[in-house]
N, C-alpha and C positions, 0 to 999 in steps of 0.2 A: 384415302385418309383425310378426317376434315380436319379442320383449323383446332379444334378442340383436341383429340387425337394427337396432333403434330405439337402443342404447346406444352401436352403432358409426356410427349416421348423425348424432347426436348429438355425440360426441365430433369426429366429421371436420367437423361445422360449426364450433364451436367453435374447432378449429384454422384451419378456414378463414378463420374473425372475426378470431382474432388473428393471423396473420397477413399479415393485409390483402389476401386475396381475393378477398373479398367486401364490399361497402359495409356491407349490413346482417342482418339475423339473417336476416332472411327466408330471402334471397338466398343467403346461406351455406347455412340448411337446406337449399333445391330444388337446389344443387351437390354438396353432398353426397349427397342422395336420388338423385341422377342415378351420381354415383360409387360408391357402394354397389351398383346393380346390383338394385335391391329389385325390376325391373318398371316402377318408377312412373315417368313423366318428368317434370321437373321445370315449373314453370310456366312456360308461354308467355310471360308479362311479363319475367321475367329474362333468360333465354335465348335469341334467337329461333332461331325450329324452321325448317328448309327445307322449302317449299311442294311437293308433288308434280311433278314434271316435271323439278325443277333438280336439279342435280347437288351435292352434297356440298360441292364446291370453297368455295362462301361459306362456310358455317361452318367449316371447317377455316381459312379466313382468317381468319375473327372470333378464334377460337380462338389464332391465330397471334400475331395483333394485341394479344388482350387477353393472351396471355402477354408477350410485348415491352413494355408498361403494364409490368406486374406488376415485369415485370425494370429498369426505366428509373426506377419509382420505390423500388426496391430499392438500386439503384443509388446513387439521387440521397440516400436516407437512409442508407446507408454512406458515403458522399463528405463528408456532413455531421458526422457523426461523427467520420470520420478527422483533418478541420479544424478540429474539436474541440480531440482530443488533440494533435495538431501544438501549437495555441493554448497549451495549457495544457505542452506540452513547454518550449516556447519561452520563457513566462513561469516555469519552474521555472528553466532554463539561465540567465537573465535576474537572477533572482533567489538563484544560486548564486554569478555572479561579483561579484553585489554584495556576496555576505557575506564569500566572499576578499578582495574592498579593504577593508571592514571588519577583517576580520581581520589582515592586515597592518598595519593603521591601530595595532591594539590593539597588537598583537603590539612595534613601535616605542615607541607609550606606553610601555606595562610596561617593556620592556627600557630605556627613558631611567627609568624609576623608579625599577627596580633597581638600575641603577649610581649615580642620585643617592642613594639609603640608604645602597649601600656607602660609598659616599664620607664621605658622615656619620658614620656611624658610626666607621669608619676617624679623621675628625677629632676624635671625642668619647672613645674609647679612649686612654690615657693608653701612649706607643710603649715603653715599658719596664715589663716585668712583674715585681715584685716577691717573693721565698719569702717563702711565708706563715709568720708567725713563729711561733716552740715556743706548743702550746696549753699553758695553763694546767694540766690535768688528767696529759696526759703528755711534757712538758717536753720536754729533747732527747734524752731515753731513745733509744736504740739496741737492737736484740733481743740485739745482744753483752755491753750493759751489765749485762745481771742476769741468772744462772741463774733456768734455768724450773724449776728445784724449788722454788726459794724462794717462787712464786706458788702451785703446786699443791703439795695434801698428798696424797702418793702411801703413806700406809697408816698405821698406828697412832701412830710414830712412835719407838715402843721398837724397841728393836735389841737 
């Protein structure tokens, strides 16, 4: 077996371990060593081998059998999963209309908040607004009142 051989029987047990099968490393190597083609057949203990005479038909059953395993608990670890997510769907959906009734709860609050401030405030407001009387500094001055040369000096002054 060279190093190229031994990298690829290696890596296909490997895959064979994880995912599930093979029970154990062993088991997984002499599957792979068998799948690979290297010549070698796998150990008798793992595998059983058909005795001289009989025809092929039992192991192609075993064969048959131990894929249908493989598929059934394939199967049964997807179906657990999906009942999973289902689970966890259902507590998100569960837990979204409860934040709508909260929200509408709030929503109600606020808006009875709103209108009781306006209301105050409205009662606190004094209903008739008053002009603000001439300030001190510029009186009831009007811009028609005074020519604007009289403010600015627009040049020597001699004529």
């Amino acid at each position: 077996m060279n190093i190229d051989q031994t990298l690829k029987v290696n890596k296909l047990a490997s895959e064979l371990r994880k995912h599930g099968f093979a029970a154990s490393s062993e088991e997984a190597f002499n599957q792979a060593r068998g799948m690979a083609g290297d010549g070698v057949q796998p150990n008798s203990q793992s595998t059983p081998t058909v005795p001289t005479g009989q025809t092929a038909a039992p192991q192609s059953y075993l064969e048959e059998r131990q894929t249908e395993l493989l598929v059934q608990m394939h199967t049964k670890k997807l179906q657990d999963q999906f009942q999973q997510l289902l689970g966890h769907v259902q507590r998100l959906a569960d837990e979204v209309v409860t934040l709508r009734g909260e929200l509408t709860t709030f929503k109600d609050g606020y808006t009875q908040k709103v209108v009781q401030v306006v209301q105050e405030t409205q009662k606190v407001l004094p209903k008739e607004v008053t002009e603000p009387t001439s300030h001190p500094r510029s009186g009831n001055f009007k811009s028609a009142d005074v020519a604007i040369d009289k403010y600015f000096n627009f040049g020597s002054g001699k004529k």
